[in-house]
N, C-alpha and C positions, 0 to 999 in steps of 0.2 A: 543415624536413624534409618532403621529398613522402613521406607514407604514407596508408594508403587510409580514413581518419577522413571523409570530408566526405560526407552524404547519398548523393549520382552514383555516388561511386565505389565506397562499401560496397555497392550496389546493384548496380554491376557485377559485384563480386567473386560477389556470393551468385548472381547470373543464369547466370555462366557457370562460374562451382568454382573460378577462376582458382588457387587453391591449391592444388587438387587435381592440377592440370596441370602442377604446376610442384614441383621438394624446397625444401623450407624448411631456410635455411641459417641457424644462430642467431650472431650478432654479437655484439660486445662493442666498446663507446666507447673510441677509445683518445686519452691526455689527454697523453703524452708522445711526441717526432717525433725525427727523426733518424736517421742510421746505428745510430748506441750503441742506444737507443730497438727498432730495426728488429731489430737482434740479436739484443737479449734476450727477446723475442718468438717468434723464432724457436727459440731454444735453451729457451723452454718448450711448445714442440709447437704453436704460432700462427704464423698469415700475416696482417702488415700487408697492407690496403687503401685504397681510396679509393671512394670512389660520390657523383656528381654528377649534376648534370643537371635538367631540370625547372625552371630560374629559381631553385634553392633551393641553398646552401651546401656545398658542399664537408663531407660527414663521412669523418674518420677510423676504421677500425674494425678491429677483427684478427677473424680464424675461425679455428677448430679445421684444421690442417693436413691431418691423415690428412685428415677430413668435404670440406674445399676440393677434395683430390686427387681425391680419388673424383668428385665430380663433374665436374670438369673437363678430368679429364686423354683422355678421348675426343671431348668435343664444347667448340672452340673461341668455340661463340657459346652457351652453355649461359645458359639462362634461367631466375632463380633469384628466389625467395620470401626476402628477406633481412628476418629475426626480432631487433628490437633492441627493448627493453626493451619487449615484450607488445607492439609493433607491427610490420606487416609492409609490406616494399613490395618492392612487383617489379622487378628490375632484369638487365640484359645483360651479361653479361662482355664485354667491350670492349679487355683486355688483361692478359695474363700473363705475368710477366717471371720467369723461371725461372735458376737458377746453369747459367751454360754446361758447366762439369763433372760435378756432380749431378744437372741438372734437376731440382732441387729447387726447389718454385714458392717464388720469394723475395715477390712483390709482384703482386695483382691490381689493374686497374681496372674499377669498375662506373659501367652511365652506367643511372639511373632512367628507366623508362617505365610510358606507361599500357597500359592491355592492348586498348585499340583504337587506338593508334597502331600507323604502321608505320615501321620502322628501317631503316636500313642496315647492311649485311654480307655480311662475303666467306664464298663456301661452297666447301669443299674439290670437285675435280673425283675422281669416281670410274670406272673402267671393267670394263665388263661386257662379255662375248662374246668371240670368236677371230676377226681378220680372217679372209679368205682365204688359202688357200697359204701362203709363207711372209713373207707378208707381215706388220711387228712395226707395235703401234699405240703412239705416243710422245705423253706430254702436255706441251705445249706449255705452256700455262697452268693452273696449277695449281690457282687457286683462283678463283671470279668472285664479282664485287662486285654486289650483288641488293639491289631493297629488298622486303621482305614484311612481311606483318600481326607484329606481338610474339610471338602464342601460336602459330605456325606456322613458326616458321624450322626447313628442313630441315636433317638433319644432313649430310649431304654430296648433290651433284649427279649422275645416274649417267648416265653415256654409254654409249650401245649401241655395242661397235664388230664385234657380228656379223657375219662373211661381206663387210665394206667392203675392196675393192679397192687393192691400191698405187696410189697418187697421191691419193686421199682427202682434204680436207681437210675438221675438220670447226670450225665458226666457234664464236660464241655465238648467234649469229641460226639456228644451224643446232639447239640445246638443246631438248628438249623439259623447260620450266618446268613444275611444279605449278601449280594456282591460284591468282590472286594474288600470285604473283612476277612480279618485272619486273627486266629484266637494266641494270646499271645502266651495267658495263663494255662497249667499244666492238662492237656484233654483229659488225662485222667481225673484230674480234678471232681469233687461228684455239688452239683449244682443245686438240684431237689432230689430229695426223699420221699417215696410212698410209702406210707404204712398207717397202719390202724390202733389208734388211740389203746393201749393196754393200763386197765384199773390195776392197783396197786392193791395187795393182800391185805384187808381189814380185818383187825381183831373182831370176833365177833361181840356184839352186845354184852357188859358183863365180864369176859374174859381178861379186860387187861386189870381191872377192881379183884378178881379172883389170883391172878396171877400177883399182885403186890401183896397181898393177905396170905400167900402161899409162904413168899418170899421171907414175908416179919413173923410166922410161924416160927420157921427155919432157924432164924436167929435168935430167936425166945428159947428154941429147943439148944441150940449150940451155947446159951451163955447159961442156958441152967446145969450144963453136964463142965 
């Protein structure tokens, strides 16, 4: 099991509060797998998981449901202090699998890191400001793929799309990153769209009634000859 026991890395912990920065989520071993297993789990107010990673073993664990929810249910890459029997080790939410009708979280995955690595993840795109006129700003891509430090993943991206003009595009290479991020997804990539809402050619009043009575003319004509 990667937990933070070894001289370096208590060391690290105490230099930077790495705890402090982060909710400590408390664990519990779990010794029996399966659906059946998964259910009953559930139906005592626990969420099975998984946390891997590090060259170390695959553990199974379940968390308090309500405690899991709350923290994860706003930030997708939520970085968590996970507490199993009086040891602690840092890890990434990396995936949450929720009942499509409840969204109720059925199953997380966590992948263990150190706290001076840096990881990969996708950060949700946000938008800030009013184009010009009536010009609407559309997100193209939703979320980009970034690698940054552990103890620094922002919680969403924000894009200014103040006063930007229809025809706008705006890329990944176009993002103003924080420090220490780096875009992993393509810069060309295009992020948001400006442009201006275009009405679709309506028949006029009349015309399409006129045009089907044109049409059964036609055919009146064609089966009398």
């Amino acid at each position: 099991m990667y937990v933070f026991t070894d001289a370096r890395l208590a060391g690290i912990v105490k230099e930077i509060g790495i705890m402090a920065n982060t909710e400590i989520l408390k664990a519990q071993a779990r010794e029996s797998f399966g659906k059946g297993a998964s259910r009953q789990l559930r139906r005592a107010g626990r969420t099975p998981a998984v946390i891997y990673g590090h060259d170390s073993d695959p553990q199974h664990l379940s968390f308090d449901a309500h405690e899991l929810y709350m923290l994860v249910r706003s930030n997708p890459n939520a970085l968590l202090t996970i507490e199993l029997d009086s040891e602690q080790q840092l890890a990434l939410v990396k995936d949450v699998q929720r009942n499509p009708l409840s969204r109720i979280i059925e199953h997380v995955d966590l992948l263990r890191v150190d706290p001076n690595q840096k990881v990969e993840v996708e950060i949700p795109v946000l938008l800030e400001g009013e184009p010009f006129g009536a010009a609407v700003a559309t997100v193209e891509l939703m979320n980009v793929a970034v690698e940054v430090p552990a103890l620094e993943i922002p919680e969403s991206l924000t894009v200014n799309v103040e006063g930007k003009e229809d025809g706008t595009q705006i890329t990944v290479a176009d993002l103003d990153l924080p420090k220490d991020v780096t875009a992993v997804t393509d810069p060309e990539a295009i992020v948001v769209v400006i442009a201006i809402p275009q009405l679709e050619d309506l028949p006029e009043p009349g015309a399409e009634g006129e045009g089907a009575e044109a049409e059964s003319a036609e055919a009146a004509s064609e089966d009398a000859e």
